[in-house]
N, C-alpha and C positions, 0 to 999 in steps of 0.2 A: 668169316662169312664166305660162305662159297658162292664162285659165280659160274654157271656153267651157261656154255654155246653151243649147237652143233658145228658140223665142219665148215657149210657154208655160212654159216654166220661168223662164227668167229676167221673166217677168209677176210668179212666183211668189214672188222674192225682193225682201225689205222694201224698202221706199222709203226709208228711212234707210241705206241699206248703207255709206256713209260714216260715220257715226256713232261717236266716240270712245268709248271703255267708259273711264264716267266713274261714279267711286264715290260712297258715298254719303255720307251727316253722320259726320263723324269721332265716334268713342263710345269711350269707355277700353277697354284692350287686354283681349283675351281669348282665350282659345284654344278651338279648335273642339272640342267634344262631342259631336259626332256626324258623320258621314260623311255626301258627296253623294247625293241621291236617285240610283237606279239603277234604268233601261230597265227594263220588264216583259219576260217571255219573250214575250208578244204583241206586243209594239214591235218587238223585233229581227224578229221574223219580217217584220210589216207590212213595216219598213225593207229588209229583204232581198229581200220579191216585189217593190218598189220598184223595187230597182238591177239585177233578171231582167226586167222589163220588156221586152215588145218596145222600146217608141219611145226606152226607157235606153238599150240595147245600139245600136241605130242610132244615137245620139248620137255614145255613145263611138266607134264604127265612124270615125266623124267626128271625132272628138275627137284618135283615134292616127293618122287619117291630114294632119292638119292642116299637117306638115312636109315631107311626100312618103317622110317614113322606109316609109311601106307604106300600100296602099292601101285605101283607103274597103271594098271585095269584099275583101280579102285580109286584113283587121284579126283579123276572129275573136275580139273582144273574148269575156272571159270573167271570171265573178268567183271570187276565191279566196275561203271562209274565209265565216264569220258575221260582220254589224255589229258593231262594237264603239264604248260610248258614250266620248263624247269631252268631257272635263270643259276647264274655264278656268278661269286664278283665279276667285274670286272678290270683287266688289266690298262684297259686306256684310263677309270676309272680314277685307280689307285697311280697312276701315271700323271692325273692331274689335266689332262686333255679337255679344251674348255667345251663344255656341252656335255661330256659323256657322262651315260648312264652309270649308276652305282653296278649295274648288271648286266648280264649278254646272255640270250637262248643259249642251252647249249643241247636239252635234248627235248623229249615230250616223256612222259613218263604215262604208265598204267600200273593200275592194281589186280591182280590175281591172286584168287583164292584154292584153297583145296577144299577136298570133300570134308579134312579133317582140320580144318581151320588155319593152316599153314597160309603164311600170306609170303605176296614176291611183288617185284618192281620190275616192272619193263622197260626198256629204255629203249627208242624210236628215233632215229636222225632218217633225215634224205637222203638219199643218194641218188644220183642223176633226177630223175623224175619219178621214181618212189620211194618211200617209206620205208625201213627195214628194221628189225628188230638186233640192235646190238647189242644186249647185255638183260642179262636176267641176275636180279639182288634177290635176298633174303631181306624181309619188310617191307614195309609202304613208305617207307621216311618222307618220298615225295611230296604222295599225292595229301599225306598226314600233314604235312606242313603249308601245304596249298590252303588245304580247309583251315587249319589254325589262322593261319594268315589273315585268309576272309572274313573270319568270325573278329578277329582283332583292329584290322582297319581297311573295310570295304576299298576297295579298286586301288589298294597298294601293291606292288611290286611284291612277294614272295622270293627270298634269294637266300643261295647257299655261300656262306666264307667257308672253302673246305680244307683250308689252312688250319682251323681250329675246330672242325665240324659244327658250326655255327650255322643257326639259320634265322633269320630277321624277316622285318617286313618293313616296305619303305614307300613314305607316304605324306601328305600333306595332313599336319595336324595342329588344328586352330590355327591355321595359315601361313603353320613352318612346316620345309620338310625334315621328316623325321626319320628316322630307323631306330624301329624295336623289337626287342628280343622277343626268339619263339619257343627258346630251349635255354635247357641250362650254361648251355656253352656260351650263346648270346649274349648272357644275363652278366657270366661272368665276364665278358668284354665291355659291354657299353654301357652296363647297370640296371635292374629293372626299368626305368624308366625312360629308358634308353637313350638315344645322343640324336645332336644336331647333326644333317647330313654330313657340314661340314667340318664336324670334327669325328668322324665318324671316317672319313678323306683321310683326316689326316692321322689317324689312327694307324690303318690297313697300310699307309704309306711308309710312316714310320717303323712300320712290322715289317715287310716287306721291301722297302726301298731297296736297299743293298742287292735285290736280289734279280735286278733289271738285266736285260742279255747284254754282252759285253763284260758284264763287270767280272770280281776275281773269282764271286763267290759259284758263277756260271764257268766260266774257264779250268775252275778245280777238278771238276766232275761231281762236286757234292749235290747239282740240281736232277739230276736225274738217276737211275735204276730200282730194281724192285725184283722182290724173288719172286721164281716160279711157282713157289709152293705157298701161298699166300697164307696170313693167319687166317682163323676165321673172327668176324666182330667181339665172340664170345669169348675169343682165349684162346680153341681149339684150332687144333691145326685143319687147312681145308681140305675138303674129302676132294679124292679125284673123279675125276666127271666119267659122268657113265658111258659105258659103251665105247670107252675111249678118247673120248671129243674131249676139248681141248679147256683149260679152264681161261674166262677172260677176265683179265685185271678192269677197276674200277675206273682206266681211263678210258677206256676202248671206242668211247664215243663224242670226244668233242672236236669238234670240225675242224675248229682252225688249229688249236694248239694243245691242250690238257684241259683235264681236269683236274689232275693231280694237285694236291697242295704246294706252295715253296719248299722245297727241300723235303718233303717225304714221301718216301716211298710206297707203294702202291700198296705193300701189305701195312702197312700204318693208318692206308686210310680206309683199309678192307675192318680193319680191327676198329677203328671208332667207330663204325657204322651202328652197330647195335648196345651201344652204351644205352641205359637209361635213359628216357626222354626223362624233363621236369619244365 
């Protein structure tokens, strides 16, 4: 999967964009009591004149014509729909932190279309007091899994495990909460019918634990690096971004620390991105 920036955007994204999303001091198990902070109505909007931007749509213009599928003039990029926030696990979560969320904001995502059906993901964080556009995907995975979610368990959390490219939704069902599967990869973790929040904890913890800062597995260097040459989701290698600009890896935008999985590499998670949904 290619991901292309212009110059000032990819300035824009963190200098850690390698950076493993590494959890915190293990703490006795707990289940979350409260739900992920969620976008203000004046975010999404900011986020939204973001990805309507003239120098946005020129991008993308760029962006769909990258393959020769259609041209740079003839792209007619356009965006579908409102931002919608896009949670990750979370690392205090899986840490065991009493109270915390199974998930944490990490960006806002949009959908863009081409003239010739090509679709793309936007990805939007703050900076100081605006909005910017940090990373441009191949798919909607997002905003696709926003709407699954809804459709599956009205005003539950929507979240991405991108350790396994998993994505669930988590929620009060017959007056448990729950987490269940949105995709194949979910299904195959916690079972169609998916798991208690709390064994759900202790799941992601036992997968993960080892992998807390400090430990050997962080000291080796095995939590961090990623090639420049990323694959693409499909197998293929990623084309180089036009015009010269620069390409940006699939961490480029979480605030505090990655997005990256435990232990892989940024082209591992560029490569799952377009597996088969189920």
């Amino acid at each position: 999967m290619t991901r292309h920036l212009p110059r000032h955007l990819g300035r824009a994204a963190l200098a850690g964009s390698a950076a493993t999303l590494l959890l915190g001091l293990v703490a006795p198990a707990a289940v979350a009591d409260s739900g992920p902070a969620a976008p203000s109505a004046a975010s999404r909007a900011a986020a939204h004149r973001a990805v309507e931007a003239p120098g946005t749509l020129d991008t993308l213009s760029r962006f769909f014509a990258r393959e020769g599928a259609v041209s740079r003039a003839a792209a007619d990029p356009r965006v579908e729909g409102k931002a919608v926030p896009v949670y990750y696990l979370s690392p205090a979560f899986v840490a065991g932190e009493k109270g915390a969320p199974v998930a944490r904001l990490e960006f806002l995502a949009s959908k863009a279309v081409s003239s010739d059906g090509q679709e793309a993901s936007l990805w939007t964080v703050e900076r100081g007091r605006s909005w910017q556009v940090v990373n441009i995907a191949t798919g909607d995975d997002e905003t696709h899994y926003a709407r699954v979610g809804a459709r599956k368990l009205p005003g539950g959390t929507v979240f991405h495990e991108p350790q396994i490219n998993a994505w669930y939704v988590q929620g009060d069902v017959r007056g448990h909460a729950r987490v269940l599967p949105l995709d194949k990869d979910a299904r195959r973790a916690v079972g169609a019918d998916g798991a208690s929040l709390a064994a759900y904890r202790e799941r992601v913890h036992e997968a993960y634990g080892d992998k807390l800062p400090g430990s050997a597995y962080e000291k080796s260097g095995k939590a961090g690096g990623y090639e420049e040459k990323a694959g693409r989701a499909d197998g293929h290698e990623g084309a180089s971004a036009p015009s010269g600009e620069p390409m940006a890896a699939a961490s480029s935008v979480a605030g505090a620390g990655a997005l990256l999985a435990l232990g892989l590499s940024a082209a591992a998670v560029l490569r799952r991105r377009r597996r088969q949904r189920g």
